[in-house]
C-alpha positions as CSV (number, residue, x, y, z in Angstrom):
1,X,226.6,132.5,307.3
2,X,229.1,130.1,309.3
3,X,232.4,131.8,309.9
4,X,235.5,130.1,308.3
5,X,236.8,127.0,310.2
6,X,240.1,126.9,308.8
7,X,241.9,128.2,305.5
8,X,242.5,125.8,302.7
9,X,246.0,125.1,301.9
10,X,248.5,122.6,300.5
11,X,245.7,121.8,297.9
12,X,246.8,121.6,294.4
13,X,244.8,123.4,291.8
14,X,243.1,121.8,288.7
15,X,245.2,120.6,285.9
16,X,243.2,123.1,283.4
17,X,243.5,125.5,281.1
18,X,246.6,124.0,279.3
19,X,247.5,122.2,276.3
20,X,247.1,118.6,276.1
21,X,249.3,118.0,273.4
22,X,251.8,120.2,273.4
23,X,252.1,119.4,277.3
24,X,252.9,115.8,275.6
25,X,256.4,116.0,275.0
26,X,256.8,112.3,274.0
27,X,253.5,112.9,271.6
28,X,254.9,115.7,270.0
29,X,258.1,114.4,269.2
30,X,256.6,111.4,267.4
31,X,254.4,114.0,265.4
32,X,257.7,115.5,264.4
33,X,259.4,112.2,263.6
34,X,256.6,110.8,261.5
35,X,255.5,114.0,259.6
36,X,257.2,115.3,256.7
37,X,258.6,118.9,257.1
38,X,256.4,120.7,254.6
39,X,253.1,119.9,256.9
40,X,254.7,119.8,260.3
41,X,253.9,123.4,261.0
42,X,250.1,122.7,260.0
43,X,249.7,119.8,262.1
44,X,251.7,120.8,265.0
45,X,249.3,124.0,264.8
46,X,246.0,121.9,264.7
47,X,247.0,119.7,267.0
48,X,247.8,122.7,269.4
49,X,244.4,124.0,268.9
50,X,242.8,120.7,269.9
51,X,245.3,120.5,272.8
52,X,244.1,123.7,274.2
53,X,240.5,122.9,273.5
54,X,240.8,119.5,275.0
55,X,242.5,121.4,278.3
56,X,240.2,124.0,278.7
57,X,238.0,123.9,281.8
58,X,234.7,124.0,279.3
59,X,235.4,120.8,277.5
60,X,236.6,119.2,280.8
61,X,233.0,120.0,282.1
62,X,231.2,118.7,279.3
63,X,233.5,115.3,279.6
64,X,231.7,115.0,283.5
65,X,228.3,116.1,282.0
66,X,228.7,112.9,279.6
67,X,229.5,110.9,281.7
68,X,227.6,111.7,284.7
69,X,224.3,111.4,282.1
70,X,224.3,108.2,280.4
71,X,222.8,107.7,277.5
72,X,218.5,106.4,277.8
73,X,217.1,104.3,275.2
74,X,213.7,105.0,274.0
75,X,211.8,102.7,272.5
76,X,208.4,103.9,271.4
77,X,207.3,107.5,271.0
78,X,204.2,108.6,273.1
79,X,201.9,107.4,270.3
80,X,203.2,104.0,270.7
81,X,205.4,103.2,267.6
82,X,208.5,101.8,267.6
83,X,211.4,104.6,267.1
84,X,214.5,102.7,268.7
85,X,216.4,106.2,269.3
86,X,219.2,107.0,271.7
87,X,218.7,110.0,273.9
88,X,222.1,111.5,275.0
89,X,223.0,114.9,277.0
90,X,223.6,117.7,275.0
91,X,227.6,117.8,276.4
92,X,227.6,114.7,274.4
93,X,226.6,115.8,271.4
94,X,229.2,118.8,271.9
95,X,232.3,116.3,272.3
96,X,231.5,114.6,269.1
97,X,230.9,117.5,266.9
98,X,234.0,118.5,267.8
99,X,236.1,115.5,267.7
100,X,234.4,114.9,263.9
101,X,235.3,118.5,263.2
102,X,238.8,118.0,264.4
103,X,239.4,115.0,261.4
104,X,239.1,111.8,263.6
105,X,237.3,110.5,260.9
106,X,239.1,112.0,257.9
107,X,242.6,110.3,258.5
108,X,242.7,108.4,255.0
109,X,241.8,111.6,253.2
110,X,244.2,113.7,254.1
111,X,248.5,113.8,254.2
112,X,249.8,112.7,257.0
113,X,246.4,111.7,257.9
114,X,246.5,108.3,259.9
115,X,249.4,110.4,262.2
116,X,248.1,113.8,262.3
117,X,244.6,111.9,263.5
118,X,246.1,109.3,266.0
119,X,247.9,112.6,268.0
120,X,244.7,114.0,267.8
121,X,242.5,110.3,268.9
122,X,245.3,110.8,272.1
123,X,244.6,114.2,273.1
124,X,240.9,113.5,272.4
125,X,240.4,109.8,274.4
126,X,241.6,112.5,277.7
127,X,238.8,114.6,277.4
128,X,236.4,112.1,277.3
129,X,237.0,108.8,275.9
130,X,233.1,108.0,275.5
131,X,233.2,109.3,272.0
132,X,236.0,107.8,270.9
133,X,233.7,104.5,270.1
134,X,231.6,106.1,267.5
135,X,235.2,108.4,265.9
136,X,236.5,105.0,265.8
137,X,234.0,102.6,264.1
138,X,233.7,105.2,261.6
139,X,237.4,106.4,261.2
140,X,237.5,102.0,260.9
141,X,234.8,101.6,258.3
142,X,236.7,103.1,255.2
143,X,239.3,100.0,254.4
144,X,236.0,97.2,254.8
145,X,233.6,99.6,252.4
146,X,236.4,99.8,249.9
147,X,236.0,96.5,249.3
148,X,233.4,97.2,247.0
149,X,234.0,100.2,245.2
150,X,230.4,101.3,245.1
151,X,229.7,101.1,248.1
152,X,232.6,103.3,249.2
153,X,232.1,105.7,246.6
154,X,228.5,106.3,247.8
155,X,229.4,106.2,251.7
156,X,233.1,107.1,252.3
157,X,232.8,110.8,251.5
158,X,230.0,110.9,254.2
159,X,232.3,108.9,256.7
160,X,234.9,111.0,256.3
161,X,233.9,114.3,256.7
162,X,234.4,116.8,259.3
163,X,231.2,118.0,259.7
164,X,228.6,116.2,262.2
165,X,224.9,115.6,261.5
166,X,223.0,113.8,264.7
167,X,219.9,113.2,262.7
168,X,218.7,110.2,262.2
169,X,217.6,110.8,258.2
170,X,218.6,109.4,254.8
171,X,222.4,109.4,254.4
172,X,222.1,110.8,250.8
173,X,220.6,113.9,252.7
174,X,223.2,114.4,255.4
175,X,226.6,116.3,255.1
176,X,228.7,113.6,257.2
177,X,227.7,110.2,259.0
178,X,229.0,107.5,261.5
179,X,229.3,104.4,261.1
180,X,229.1,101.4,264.0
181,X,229.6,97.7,264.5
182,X,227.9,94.6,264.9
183,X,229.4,91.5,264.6
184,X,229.3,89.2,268.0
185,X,226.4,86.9,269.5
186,X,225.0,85.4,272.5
187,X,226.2,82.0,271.2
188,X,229.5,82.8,270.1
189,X,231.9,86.0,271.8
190,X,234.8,86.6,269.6
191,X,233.6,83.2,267.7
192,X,231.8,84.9,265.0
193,X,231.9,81.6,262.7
194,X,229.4,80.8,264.9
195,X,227.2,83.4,264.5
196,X,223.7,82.3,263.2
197,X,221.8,85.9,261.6
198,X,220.8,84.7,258.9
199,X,221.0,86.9,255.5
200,X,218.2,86.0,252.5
201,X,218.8,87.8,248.9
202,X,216.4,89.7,247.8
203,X,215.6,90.7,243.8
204,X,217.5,93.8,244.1
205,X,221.0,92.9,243.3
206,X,223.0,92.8,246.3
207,X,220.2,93.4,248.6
208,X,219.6,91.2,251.4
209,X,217.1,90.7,254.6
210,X,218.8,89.8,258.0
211,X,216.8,88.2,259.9
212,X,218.7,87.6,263.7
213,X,220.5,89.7,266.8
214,X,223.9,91.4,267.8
215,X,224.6,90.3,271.4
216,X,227.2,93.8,271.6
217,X,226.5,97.1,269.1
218,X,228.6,99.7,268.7
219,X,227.3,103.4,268.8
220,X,223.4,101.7,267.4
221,X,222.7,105.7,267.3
222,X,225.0,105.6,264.0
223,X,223.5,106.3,260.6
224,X,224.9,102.5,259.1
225,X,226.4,99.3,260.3
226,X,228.4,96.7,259.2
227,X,227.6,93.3,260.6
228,X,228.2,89.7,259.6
229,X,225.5,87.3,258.6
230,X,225.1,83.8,257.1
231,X,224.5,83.2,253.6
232,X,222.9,79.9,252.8
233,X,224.6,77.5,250.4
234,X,222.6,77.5,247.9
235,X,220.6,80.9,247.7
236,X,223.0,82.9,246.2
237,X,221.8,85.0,243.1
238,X,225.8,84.9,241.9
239,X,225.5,81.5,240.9
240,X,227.3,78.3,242.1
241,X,226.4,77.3,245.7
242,X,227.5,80.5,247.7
243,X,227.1,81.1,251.0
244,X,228.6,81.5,254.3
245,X,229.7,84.6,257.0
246,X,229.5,87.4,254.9
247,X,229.2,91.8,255.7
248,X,226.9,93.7,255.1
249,X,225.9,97.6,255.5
250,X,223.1,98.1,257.4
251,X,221.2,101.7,256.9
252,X,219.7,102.8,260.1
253,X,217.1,104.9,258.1
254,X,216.2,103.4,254.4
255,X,216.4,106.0,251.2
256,X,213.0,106.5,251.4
257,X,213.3,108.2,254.8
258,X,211.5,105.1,256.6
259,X,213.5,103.6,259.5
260,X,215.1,100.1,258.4
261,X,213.9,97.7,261.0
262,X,216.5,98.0,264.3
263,X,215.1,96.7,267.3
264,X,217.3,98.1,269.9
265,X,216.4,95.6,273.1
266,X,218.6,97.6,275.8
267,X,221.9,99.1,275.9
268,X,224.4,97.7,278.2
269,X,224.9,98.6,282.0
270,X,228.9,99.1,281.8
271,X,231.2,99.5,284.2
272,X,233.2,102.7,282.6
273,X,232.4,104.1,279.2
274,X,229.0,105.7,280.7
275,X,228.6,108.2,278.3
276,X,228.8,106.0,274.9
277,X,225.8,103.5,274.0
278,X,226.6,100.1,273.8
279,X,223.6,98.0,273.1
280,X,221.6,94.8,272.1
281,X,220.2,94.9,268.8
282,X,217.4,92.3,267.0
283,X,216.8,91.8,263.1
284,X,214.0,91.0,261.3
285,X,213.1,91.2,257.5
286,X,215.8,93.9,258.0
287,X,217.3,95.3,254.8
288,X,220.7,95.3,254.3
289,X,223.9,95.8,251.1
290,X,226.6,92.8,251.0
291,X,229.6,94.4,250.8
292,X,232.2,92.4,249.5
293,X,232.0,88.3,248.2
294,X,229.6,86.3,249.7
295,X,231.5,83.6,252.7
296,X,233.9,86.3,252.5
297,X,232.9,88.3,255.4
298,X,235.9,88.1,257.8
299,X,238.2,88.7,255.5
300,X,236.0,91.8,254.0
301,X,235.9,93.4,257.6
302,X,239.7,92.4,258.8
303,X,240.7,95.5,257.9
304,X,237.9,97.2,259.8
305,X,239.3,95.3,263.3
306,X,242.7,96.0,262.4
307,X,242.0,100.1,262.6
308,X,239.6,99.6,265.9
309,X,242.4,97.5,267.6
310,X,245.0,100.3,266.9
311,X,242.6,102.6,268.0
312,X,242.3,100.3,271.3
313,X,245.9,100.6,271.9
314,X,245.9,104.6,271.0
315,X,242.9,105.1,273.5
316,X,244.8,103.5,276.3
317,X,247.8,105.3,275.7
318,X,245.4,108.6,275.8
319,X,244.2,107.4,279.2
320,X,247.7,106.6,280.5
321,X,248.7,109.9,279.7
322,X,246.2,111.9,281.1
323,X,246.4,109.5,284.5
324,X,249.8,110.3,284.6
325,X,249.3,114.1,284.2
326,X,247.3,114.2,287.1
327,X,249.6,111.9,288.8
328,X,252.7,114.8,288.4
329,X,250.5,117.4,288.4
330,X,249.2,116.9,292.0
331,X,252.5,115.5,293.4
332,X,254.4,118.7,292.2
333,X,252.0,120.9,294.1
334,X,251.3,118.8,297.1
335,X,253.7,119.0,300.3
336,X,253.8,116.8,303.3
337,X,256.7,115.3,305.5
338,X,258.8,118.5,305.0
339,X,258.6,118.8,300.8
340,X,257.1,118.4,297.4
341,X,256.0,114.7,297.1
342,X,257.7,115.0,293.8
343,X,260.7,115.4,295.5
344,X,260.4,112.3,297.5
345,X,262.8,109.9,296.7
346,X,260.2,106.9,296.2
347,X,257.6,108.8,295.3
348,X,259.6,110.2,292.3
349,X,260.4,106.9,291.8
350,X,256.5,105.4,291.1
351,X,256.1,108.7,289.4
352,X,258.7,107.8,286.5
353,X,257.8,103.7,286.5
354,X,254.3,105.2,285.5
355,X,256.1,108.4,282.7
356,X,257.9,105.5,281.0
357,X,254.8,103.0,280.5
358,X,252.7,106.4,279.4
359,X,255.4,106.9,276.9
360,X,256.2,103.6,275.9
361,X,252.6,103.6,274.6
362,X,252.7,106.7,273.0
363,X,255.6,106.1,271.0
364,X,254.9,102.5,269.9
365,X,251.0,103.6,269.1
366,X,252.4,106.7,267.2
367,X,254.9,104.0,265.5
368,X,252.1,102.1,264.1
369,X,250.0,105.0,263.2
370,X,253.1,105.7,260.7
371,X,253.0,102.6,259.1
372,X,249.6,103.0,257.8
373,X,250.8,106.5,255.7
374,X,253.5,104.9,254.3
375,X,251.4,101.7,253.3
376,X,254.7,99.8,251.5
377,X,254.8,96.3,251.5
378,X,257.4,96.4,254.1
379,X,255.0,98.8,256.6
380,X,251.7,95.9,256.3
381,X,254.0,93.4,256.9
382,X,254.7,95.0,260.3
383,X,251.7,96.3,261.1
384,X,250.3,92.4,260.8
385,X,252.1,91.0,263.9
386,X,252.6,94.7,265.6
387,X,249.3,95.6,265.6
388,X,247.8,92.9,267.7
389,X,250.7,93.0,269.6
390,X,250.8,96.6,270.7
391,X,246.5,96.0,271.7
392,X,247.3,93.0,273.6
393,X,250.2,95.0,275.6
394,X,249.8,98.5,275.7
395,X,245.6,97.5,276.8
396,X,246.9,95.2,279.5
397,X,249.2,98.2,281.1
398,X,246.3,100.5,281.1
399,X,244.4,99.3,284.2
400,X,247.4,99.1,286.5
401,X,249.0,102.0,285.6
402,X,245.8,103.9,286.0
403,X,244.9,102.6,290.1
404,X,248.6,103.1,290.6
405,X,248.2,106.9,289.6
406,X,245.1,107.1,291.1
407,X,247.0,106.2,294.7
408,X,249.5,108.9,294.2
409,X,246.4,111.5,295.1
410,X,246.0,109.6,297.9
411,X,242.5,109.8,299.1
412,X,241.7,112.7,296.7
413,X,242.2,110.2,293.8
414,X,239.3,107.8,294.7
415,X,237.0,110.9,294.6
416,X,234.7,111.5,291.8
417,X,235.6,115.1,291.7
418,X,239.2,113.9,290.8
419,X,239.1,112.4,287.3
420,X,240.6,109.2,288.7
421,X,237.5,107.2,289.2
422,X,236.3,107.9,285.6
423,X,240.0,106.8,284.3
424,X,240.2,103.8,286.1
425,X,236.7,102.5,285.1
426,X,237.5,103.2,282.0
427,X,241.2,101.8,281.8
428,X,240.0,97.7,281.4
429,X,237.7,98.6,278.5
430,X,240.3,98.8,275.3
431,X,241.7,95.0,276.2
432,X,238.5,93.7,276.1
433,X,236.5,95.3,272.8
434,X,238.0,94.2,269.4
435,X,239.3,90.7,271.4
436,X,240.5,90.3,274.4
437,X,244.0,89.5,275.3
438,X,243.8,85.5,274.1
439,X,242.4,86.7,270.6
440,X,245.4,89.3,270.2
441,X,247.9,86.7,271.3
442,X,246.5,83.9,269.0
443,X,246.5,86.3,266.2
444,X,250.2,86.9,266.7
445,X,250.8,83.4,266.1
446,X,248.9,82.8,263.3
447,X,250.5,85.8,261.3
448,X,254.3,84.1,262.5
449,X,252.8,80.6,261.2
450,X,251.3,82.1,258.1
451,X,252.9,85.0,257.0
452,X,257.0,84.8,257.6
453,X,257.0,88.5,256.1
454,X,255.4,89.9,258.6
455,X,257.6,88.3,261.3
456,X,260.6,89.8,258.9
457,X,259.2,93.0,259.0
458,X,259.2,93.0,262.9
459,X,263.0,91.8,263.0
460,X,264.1,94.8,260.8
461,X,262.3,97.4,262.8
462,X,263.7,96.2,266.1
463,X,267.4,95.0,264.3
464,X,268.0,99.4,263.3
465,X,268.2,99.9,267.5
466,X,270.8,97.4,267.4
467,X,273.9,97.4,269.4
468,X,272.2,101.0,270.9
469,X,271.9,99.3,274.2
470,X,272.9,96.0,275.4
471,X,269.9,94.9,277.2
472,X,268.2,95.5,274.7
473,X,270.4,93.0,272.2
474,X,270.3,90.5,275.0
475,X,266.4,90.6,275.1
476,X,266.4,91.0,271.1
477,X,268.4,87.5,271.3
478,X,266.3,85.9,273.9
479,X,263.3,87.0,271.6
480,X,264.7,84.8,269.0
481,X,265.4,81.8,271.3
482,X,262.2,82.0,272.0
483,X,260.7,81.9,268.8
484,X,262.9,79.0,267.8
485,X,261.1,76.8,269.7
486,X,257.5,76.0,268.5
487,X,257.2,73.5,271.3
488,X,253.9,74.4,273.5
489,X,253.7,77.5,271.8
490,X,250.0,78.3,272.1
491,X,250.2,77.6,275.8
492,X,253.0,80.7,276.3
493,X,251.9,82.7,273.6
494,X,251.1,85.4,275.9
495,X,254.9,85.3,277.3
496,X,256.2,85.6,273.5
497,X,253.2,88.7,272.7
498,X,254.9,90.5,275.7
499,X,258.0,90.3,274.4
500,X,257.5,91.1,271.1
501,X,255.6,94.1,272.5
502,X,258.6,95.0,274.8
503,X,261.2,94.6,272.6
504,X,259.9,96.6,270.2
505,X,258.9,99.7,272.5
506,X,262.7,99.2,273.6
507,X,264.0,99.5,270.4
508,X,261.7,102.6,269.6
509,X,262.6,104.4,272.9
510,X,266.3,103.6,272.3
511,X,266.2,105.2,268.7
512,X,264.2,108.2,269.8
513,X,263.6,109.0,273.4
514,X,266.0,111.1,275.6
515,X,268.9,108.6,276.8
516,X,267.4,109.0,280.6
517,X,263.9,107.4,279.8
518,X,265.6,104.9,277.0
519,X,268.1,103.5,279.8
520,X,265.3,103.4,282.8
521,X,263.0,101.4,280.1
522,X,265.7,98.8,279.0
523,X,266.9,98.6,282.7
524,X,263.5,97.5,284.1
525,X,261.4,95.9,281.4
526,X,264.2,94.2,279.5
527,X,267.0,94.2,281.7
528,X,265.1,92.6,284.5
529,X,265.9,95.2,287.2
530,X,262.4,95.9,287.8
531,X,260.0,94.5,291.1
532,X,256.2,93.5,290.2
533,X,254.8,96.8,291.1
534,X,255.1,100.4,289.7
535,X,257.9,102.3,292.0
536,X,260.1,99.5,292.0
537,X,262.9,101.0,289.3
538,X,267.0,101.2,290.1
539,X,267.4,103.6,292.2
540,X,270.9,105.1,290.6
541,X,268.7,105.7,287.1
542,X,268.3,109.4,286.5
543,X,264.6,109.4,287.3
544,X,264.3,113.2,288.2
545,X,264.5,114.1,284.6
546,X,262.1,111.3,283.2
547,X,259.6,112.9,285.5
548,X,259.9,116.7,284.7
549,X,259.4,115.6,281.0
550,X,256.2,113.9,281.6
551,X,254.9,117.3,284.0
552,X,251.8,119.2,282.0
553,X,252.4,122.5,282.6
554,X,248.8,124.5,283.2
């Protein structure tokens, strides 16, 4: 054996064996905030157990396994029929039976459940954020089935419970199920009035054959789909002519226990996401259940994209967080020109630039999460402009923030071994799935053209932080300025998104945050005293404390 070169020092040690969420000061004071005292102590308690599970050097390892085994795509057996079955490592399997188990699919069964199951989607998306594709198509599914009351009699007990079954068999046979998505094609992107599958009724009422392709499919190992197909004018057995873009359930295994016809042509070559299945998926003379009207289909599965892009915005604040754990972490055990680099004036500095985005998304995602358990009138008024606001903004601030705290290891950070690499391939993903960021800012100005309530909702929300902060008012004014003028306003729509985004996280941090990290927020990102890179924040702010409370302690 070679003798011993040199000792290793100055090294930090892995950020394991901790908590993830209650490590998460931010997270766990919006769980408090949003959950009614008589279940606080149960949540706070599951959550806990999650958080210690998701920081436990096993589950850590089984996130690398995942991803460092991609899912393989098997067409045929060795006999030569057509199976069309995923293959994924067993580590896989591991993570989702225990994020189903842990209720990221049961949030509208249970109290408190859209909150209790977005702190747990956070502390989850750091582990390995892979699975949080098929815990979020399913989670997502629920609001579209119940459309049709049958339909989400037979299927929502399956979808939302916490037990996983990974065979592919009839749903009536299986304890629990997941659900994924197919609604874009080659021709058409986010266009999906475009889209050309082509759905033909069949004597069965409400039974259809698709015959056509999905150019992206979500999770196609999932035991049902809902996808949008073409009606023709004309066909339908409702009477009258009928017709148009309509959803429909696709079974990946018919009640008969023969496979419904899937074609799975490849899966996608991604650039992060390597342990979730993304693929290209053919029908034809494939059987499949409208669910809801006929030419109704984007308004039957709104409510579907509405979850997922929440779940977009949740999943990058997850990734935030974690890349800023490891951010502190190493810099508060890492020494070099004479002390801690967490003690170095501008490194302290980038290190608080990067807390505040981290918990700026936490709190507004957390926010949101809130509004769908209280489900007034008041609440899906906000949610309507909010929602694609927060997934437009909170998405965008991913990737940056993620290389940024990926440079504060230094060399260390653009090492496999580190996490970093993972976290920044991964950071782009939630601003492109469920629309990109043109999609959310269009969105945002067709609910202020269309629906003044939801714009009201918005003004109330930010109008309680009021007077709390005066850069905040100013920016609250200017917001209204802005929105006054409708000249060009497609063209800057992504300006106004921002601010709506902004102003909102300001008014949230002002309400609740500690004063430190409310005043260092409204200083840079509304009061203007901010450069165009992360580390650039005044100097006289009390940064010191915004970073202790965003250290994980292991």
């Amino acid at each position: 054996m070679a003798a011993s070169t040199h000792p290793v020092t100055n090294q930090p040690p892995p950020l394991a064996g901790y908590d993830v969420f209650t490590a998460d000061r931010a997270l766990v004071g919006a769980v408090e905030r949003h959950v009614e005292a008589g279940l606080l102590a149960e949540v706070r308690g599951e959550l806990a157990a999650l958080g210690r599970s998701a920081g436990s050097a096993q589950l850590q390892e089984w996130g690398a396994q995942a991803n460092e085994n991609p899912p393989r795509l098997r067409t045929h057996d060795r006999y030569g029929n057509r199976i069309d079955e995923v293959e994924f490592h067993p580590a896989w399997h591991r993570l989702l039976g225990k994020g189903v188990s842990a209720g990221l699919t049961a949030a509208w069964t249970r109290p408190a459940g859209h909150v209790r199951r977005a702190a747990a989607f956070l502390v989850w998306t750091q582990v390995e954020a892979g699975t949080a594709c098929p815990l979020s198509m399913t989670h997502a599914a629920v609001p579209a089935l119940r459309t049709d009351p049958e339909t989400a009699a037979e299927w929502e007990p399956r979808l939302t419970s916490m037990i996983y079954d990974r065979e592919l068999r009839p749903a009536h046979l299986k304890a629990g199920a997941l659900f994924g998505m197919g609604m874009t094609e080659k021709q058409g992107g986010s266009d999906v009035r475009a889209n050309t599958t082509a759905a033909r009724p069949l004597a069965e009422d409400g039974a259809y054959e698709l015959t056509g392709h999905k150019w992206f499919c979500s999770a196609p190992m999932s035991d049902g789909f809902l996808v949008l197909a073409q009606v023709p004018g004309g066909t339908s057995r409702a009477g009258g002519d009928g017709g148009g873009l309509t959803c429909f359930l696709v079974p990946r295994v018919l009640a008969d226990g023969t496979r419904n016809v899937f074609l799975i042509q490849r899966l996608k070559d991604k650039l992060g996401n390597r342990s979730n299945a993304s693929g290209e998926v053919e029908f034809d003379g494939t059987w499949a259940r409208r669910v809801g009207e006929e030419g109704r289909g984007v308004r039957t599965i709104i409510e579907m994209v509405a979850a997922t892009r929440l779940d977009c915005a949740l999943g990058s604040a997850g990734l935030m967080r974690q890349a800023v754990a490891q951010a502190v972490h190493h810099c508060s055990h890492r020494a070099a020109f004479g002390g801690r680099l967490v003690d170095k004036p501008l490194m302290r500095n980038v290190l608080a630039d990067l807390a505040l985005e981290s918990e700026a998304a936490t709190t507004l995602a957390l926010r949101l999460a809130a509004a769908y358990d209280d489900d007034s009138e008041q609440e899906r008024a906000l949610l309507r402009i909010a929602v694609p606001a927060a997934k437009y903004w909170v998405t965008k601030r991913c990737a940056p923030l993620a290389v940024e705290a990926s440079e504060c290891l230094g060399g260390n950070g653009y090492v496999e071994e580190s996490q970093m690499p993972r976290l920044v391939r991964e950071s782009p993903l939630n601003s492109i799935w469920e629309g990109a960021g043109n999609v959310q800012a269009l969105d945002v100005l067709r609910a202020l053209r269309r629906e003044p309530q939801a714009l009201d909702a918005y003004l109330r929300e930010v109008g309680l932080a009021r007077g709390a902060d005066h850069r905040l008012d100013g920016a609250i004014k200017n917001l209204l300025t802005e929105l006054a003028d409708l000249d060009g306003i497609e063209a800057r729509a992504r300006r106004l998104v921002e601010r709506l985004a902004l102003v909102l996280q300001g008014a949230l941090l002002v309400r609740h945050a500690p004063p430190e990290v409310a005043d260092a927020f409204c200083a840079s990102r509304l009061g203007g005293d901010w450069g165009g890179a992360f580390g650039t924040l005044p100097h006289s702010l009390n940064l010191k404390s915004v970073v202790e409370r965003a250290r994980a302690v292991a």
